[in-house]
C-alpha atoms as one frame of an Amber mdcrd trajectory, in Angstrom:
protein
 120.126  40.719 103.402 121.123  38.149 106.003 123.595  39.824 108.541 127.107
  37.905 109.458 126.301  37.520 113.160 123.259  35.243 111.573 125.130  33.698
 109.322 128.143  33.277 112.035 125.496  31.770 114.628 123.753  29.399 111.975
 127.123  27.743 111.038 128.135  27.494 114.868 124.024  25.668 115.065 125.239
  23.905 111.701 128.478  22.093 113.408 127.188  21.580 116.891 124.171  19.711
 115.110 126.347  18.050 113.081 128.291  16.876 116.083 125.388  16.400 117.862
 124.365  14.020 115.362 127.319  12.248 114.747 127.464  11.631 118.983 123.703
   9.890 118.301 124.666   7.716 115.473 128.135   6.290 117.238 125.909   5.578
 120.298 123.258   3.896 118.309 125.992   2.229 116.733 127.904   1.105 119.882
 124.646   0.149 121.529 122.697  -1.954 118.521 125.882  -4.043 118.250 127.117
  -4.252 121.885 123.437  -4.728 123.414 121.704  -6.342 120.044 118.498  -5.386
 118.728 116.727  -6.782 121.890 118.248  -5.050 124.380 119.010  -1.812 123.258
 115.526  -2.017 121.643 114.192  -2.358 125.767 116.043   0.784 126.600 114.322
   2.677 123.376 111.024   1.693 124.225 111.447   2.628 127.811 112.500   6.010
 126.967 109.816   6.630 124.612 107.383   6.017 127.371 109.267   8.431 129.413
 109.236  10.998 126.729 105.611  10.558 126.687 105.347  11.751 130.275 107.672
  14.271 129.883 104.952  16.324 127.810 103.045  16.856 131.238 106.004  17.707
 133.214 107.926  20.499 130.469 103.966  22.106 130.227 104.799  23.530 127.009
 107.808  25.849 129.133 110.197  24.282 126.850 108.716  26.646 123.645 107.066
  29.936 125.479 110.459  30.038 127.293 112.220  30.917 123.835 109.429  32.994
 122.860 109.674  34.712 126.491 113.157  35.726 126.391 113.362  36.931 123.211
 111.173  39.432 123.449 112.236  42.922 124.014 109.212  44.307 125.601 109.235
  42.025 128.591 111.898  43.166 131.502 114.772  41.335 132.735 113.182  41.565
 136.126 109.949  39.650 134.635 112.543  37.515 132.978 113.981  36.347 136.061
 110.695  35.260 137.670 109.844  33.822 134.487 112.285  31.327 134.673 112.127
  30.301 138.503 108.541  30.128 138.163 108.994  27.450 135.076 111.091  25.566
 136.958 109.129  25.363 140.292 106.123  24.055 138.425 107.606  21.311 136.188
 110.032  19.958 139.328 106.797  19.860 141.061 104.726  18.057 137.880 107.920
  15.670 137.232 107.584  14.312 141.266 104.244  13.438 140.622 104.967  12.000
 137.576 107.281   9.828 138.741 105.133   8.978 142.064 102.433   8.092 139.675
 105.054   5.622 137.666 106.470   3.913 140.508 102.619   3.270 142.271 100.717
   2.526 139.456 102.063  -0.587 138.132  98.716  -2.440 136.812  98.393   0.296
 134.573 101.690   0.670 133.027 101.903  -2.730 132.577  98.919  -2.586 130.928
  99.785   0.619 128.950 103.015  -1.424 127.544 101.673  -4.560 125.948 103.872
  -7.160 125.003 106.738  -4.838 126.455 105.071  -4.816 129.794 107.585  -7.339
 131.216 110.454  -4.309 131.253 107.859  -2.259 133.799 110.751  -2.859 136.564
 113.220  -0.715 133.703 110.546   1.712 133.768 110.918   2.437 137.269 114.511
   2.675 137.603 114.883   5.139 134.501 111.705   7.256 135.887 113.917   9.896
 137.982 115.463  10.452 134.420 111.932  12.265 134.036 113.581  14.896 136.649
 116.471  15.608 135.495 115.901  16.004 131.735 112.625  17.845 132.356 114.490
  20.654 134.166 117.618  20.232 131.700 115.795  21.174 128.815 113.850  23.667
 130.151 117.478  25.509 131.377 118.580  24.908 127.409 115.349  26.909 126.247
 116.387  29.849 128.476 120.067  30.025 126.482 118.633  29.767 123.140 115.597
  32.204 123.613 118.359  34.357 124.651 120.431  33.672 121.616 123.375  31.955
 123.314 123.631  30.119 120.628 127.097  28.121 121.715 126.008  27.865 125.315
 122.974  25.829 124.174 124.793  23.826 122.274 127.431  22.916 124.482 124.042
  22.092 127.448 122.129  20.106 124.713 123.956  18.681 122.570 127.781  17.939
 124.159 126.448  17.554 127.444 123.432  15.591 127.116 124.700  13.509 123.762
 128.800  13.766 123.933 128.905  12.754 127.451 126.280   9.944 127.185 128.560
   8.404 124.336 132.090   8.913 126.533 130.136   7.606 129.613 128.480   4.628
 127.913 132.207   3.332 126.398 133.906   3.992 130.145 131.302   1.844 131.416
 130.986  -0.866 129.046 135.120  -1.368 128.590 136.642   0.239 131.614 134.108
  -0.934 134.528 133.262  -3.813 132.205 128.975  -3.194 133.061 128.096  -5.266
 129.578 124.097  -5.155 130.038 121.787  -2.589 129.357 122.714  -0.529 132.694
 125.881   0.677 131.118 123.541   2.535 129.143 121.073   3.562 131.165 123.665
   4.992 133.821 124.853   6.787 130.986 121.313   8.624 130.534 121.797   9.710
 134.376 125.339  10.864 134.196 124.297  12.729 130.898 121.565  15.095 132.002
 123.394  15.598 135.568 126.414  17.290 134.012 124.002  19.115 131.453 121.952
  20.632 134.560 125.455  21.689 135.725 126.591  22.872 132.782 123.414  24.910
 132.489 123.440  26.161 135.996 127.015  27.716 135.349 126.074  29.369 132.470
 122.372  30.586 133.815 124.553  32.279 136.774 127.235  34.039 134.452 124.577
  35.289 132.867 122.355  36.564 136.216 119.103  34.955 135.538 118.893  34.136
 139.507 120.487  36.894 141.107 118.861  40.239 141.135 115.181  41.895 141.375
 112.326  40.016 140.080 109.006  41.146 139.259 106.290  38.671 139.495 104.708
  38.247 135.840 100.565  37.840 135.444 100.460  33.928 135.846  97.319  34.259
 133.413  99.778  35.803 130.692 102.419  32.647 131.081  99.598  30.638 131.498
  97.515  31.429 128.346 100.695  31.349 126.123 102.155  28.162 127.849  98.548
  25.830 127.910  98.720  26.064 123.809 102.011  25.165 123.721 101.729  22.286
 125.896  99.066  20.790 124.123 101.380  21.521 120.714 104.324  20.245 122.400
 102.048  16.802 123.445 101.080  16.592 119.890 103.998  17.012 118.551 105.933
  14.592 120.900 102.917  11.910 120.475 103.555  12.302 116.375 107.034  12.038
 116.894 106.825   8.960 119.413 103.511   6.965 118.561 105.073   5.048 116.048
 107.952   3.109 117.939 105.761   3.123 121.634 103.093   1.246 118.861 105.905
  -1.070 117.532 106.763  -1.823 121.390 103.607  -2.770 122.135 102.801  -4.740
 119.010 105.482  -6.272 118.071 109.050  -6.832 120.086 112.028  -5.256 121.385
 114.060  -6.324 118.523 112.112  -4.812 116.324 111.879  -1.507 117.656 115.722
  -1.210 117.570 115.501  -2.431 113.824 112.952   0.358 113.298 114.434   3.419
 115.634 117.799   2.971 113.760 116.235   3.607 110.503 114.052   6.629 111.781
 117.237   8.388 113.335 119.474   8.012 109.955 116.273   9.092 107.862 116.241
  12.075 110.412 119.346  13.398 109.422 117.928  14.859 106.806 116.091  17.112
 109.000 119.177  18.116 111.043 119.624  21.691 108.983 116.344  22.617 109.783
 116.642  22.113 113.411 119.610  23.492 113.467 118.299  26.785 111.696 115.356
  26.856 113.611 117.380  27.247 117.120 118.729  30.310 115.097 115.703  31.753
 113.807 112.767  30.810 116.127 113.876  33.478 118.914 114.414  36.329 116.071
 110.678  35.047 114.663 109.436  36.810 117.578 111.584  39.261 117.514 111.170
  40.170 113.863 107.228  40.168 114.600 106.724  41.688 117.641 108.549  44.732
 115.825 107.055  44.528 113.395 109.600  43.675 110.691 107.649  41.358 108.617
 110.024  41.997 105.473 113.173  40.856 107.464 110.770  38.216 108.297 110.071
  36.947 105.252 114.154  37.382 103.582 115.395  35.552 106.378 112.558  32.516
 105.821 113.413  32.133 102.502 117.037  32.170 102.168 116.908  29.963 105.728
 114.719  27.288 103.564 115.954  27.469 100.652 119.869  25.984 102.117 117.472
  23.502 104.017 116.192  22.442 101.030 119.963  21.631  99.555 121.433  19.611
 102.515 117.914  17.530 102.375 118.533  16.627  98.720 122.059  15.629  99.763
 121.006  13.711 102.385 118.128  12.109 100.624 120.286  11.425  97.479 123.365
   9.711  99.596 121.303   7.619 101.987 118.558   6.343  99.556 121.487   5.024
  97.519 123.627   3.448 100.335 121.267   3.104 102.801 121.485  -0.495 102.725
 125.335  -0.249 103.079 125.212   2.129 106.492 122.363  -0.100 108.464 125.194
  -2.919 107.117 127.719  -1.208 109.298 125.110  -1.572 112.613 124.513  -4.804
 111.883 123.600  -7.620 109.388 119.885  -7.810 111.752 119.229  -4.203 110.941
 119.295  -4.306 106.767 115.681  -4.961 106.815 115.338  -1.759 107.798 115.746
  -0.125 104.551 112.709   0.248 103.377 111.771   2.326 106.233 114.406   4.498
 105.794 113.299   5.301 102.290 109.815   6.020 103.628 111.206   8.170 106.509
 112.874  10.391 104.122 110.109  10.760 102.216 108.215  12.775 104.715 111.392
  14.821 106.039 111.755  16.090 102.452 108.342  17.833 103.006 109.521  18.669
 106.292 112.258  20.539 104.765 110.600  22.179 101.833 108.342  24.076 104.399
 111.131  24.971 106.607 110.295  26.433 109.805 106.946  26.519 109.512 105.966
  25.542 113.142 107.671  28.109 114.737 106.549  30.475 112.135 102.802  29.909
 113.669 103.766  29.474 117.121 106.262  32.851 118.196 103.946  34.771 116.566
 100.666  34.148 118.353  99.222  31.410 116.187 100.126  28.669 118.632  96.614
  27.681 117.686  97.468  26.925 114.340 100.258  24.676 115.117  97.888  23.113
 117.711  95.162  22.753 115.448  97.392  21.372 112.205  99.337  19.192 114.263
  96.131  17.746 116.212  94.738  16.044 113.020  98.210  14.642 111.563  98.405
  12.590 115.052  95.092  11.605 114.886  95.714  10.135 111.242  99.304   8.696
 113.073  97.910   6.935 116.014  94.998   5.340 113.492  97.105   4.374 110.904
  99.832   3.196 113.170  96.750   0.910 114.426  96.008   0.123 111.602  98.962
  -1.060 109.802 101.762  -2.114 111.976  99.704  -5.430 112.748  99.366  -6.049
 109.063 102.618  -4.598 107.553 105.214  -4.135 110.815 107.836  -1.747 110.960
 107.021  -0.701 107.177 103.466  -0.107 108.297 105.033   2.444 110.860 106.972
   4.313 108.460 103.908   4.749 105.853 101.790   6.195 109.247 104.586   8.636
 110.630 105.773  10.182 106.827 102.158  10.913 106.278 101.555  12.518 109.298
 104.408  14.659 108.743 103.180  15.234 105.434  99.906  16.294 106.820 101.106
  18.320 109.685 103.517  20.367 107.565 101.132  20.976 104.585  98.738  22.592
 106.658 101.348  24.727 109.080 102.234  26.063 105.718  98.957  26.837 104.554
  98.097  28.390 108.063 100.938  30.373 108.133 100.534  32.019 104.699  97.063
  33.021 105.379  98.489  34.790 109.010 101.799  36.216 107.762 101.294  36.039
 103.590 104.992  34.784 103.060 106.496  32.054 101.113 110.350  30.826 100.297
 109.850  29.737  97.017 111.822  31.271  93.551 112.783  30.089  90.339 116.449
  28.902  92.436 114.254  25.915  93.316 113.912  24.248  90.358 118.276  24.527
  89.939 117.605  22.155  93.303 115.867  19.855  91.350 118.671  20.051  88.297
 121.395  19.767  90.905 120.018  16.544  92.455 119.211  14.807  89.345 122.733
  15.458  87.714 124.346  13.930  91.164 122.029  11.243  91.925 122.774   9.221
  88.469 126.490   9.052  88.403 126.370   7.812  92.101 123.662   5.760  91.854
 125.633   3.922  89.033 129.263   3.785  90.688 127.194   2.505  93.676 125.932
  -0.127  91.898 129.580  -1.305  89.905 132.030  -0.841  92.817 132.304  -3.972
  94.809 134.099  -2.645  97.606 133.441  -2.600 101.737 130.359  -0.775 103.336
 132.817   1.687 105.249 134.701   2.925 101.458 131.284   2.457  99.047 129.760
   4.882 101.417 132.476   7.737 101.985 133.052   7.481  97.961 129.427   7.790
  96.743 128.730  10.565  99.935 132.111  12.559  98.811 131.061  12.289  94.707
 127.434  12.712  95.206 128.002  16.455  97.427 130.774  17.324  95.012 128.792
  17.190  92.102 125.926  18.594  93.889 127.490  21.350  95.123 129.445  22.356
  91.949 125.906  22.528  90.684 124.081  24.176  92.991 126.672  27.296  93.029
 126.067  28.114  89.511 122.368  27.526  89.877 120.973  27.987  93.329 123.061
  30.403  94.967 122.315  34.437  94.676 125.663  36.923  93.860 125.572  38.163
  97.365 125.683  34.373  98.578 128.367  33.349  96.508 130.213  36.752  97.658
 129.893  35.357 101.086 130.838  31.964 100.496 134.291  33.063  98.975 134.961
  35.753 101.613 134.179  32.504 104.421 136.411  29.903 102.079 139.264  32.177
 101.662 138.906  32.997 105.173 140.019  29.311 105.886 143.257  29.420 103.292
């Protein structure tokens, strides 16, 4: 049975993400109509490139971090050096980086194609490459020890609710109406996250105290796998729109990154679960508690599963309608969002998969699935985003993630023999067929404003969803809970 401090600390995840989210979309809002296509889409493909580096800098710390502190059988003394060691050798990797940036100009210019003209962007958002680098790697050491507010408030509020407040102060109050309001807001972001972090590292006496020095071999041989996952993983997630950049033209890019990051939210339970559940994967494993294991994995996917329906049922129907509220320039767009959510429906149906392979010694697996979806990514990307554009990217990336997941799951099953799936499943299916239709057709009849077709069709399409799925997806112990947590609230 899934405990309340779980269930308390997934709906804390739940929310954050949710705000999290919602601080993304206003900024990609703000920014695609204040800077246009163009010149947000310059910013975007600058910061892809940087997230590109940022694989070599974060040397897979980001993951074995979690993994690290979770773990019972490894002292807090270790612990300590653990994390100072982490540090010390990605500040070190992220001057170089930068060095190598700022010297090598031939090459990047080179490296960018027809975006190569925004090289001198490049180097003034390369120290960005410092600060984020050692941001995130202070946000891994809160979640893999299951402050699960605290990491919220560094990654998300910090890094995302502070870029948005920052980027309106500087575009209305100091009046900076170019592309600098937003990159300043990038800096000021991950400054006051490291700060953030930094206060909450010390409460918690990560730097004060004895350390014992940990066999570098040990972090080593868990952190190399993870580092070539993590580089996978962030090539997959990044090939496409670096591609578009170099192919095709700022504008487009914007056009294109818009629609990714709305299909995405269909992905946000997931991630939001997983920064639950991917600390007490090791946890569960390394003592050995495979049954808890395997409950917690399928109830856990299963709720993933709903909220992707929901989002796949609202924003297929009005996705038109929300890229309308960005901008007239970015309805062409929609088509990619369909094919986005495509492949974060099989994202969700595997639920957390990756992390399933990778905190319990199988980073292999996840290195190994995840190597041939990016390989199919970067040569379909090639492929068909001269032929088809932006579409071409969408078909490339959903199939990767189609590929990717597919084989994490069968990996996974033949290491840990578990699977999520009942009969509640096909009440999913029931649930999202008897909401989509009545939506779809008031979408189509009411002949009303983007801003009130959307919040009507959202509001009918999760209220008929959810009636359903209480009668047929949710166990007696589930619905127990629900009405303890609702009456709670009256």
């Amino acid at each position: 049975m899934i405990n309340n401090s779980f269930i308390k600390k997934t709906g804390v995840a739940f929310v954050c993400q949710a705000l999290g989210l919602l601080y993304e979309f206003i900024i990609m809002v703000l920014a695609g109509q204040l800077l246009g296509a163009k010149g947000y889409g310059i910013v975007l493909y600058v910061y892809t490139i940087l997230s590109i580096c940022m694989i070599a800098t974060k040397f897979g710390f980001e993951n074995s971090i979690v993994s690290l502190m979770a773990r019972k059988d490894i002292t807090i003394e270790k612990k300590r050096w653990i994390v100072l060691f982490c540090i010390s050798v990605s500040l070190t990797l992220s001057v170089i980086m930068i060095f190598v940036i700022n010297i090598f100009k031939p090459t990047f210019v080179t490296i960018m194609g027809s975006g190569g003209g925004n090289y001198r962007i490049l180097r003034e958002m390369s120290p960005i490459i410092i600060l984020e680098t050692v941001g995130l790697l202070f946000a891994s050491v809160l979640r893999g020890t299951k402050e699960t507010f605290k990491y919220y408030i560094v990654y998300m509020h910090m890094q995302y609710g502070i870029r948005l407040l920052s980027f309106v102060i500087l575009w209305y109050a100091f009046e900076i109406k170019t592309i600098y309001s937003l990159i300043i807001s990038y800096y000021i972001s991950c400054i006051l996250m490291i700060f953030m972090a930094l206060l909450f590292l010390h409460d918690m006496h990560l730097f004060k105290g004895d350390k014992e020095k940990e066999s570098i071999s040990f972090l080593f041989s868990l952190s190399i796998p993870l580092l070539l996952s993590s580089a996978i993983t962030v090539i997959n997630s990044e090939i496409d729109q670096f591609m578009i950049g170099y192919y095709l033209n700022d504008a487009k890019l914007a056009i294109y990154s818009m629609a990714l990051n709305i299909g995405k939210i269909a992905s946000f339970a997931l991630v939001a679960v997983n920064s639950i559940f991917a600390p007490l994967i090791s946890e569960y494993y390394y003592s050995d508690n495979i049954e808890n294991l395997r409950h917690l994995y399928s109830r856990t996917t299963k709720w993933v599963v709903c909220f992707n329906a929901v989002v796949m049922g609202t924003v297929s129907i009005c996705g038109r309608d929300v890229l309308s509220l960005i901008g007239d320039e970015y309805i062409v767009g929609y088509r990619v969002l369909v094919i986005i959510l495509i492949g974060e429906t099989v994202n969700s149906l595997v639920g957390s998969v990756g992390y399933l392979n990778s905190m319990t010694g199988k980073a292999s697996h996840f290195l190994a699935a995840n190597l041939i979806a990016v390989s199919v990514n970067v040569f379909l990307n090639r492929q068909m985003i001269p032929i088809y554009g932006i579409e071409g990217a969408a078909i490339a990336s959903a199939t990767a993630v189609i590929i990717s997941n597919t084989l994490l799951f069968i990996l996974m099953y033949k290491h840990l023999r578990i699977q999520p799936y009942t009969l509640k499943y096909l009440g999913i299916i029931i649930a999202f067929v008897f909401a989509f239709i009545p939506t779809a057709l008031i979408h189509n009849i009411w002949n009303k404003s983007p801003i009130i077709t959307v919040t009507t069709c959202v509001l009918l399409f999760c209220l008929t969803f959810g009636i359903m799925a209480y009668f047929l997806v949710c166990e007696e112990n589930e619905k127990k809970i629900m009405k303890l947590y609702i009456g709670g609230l009256f």
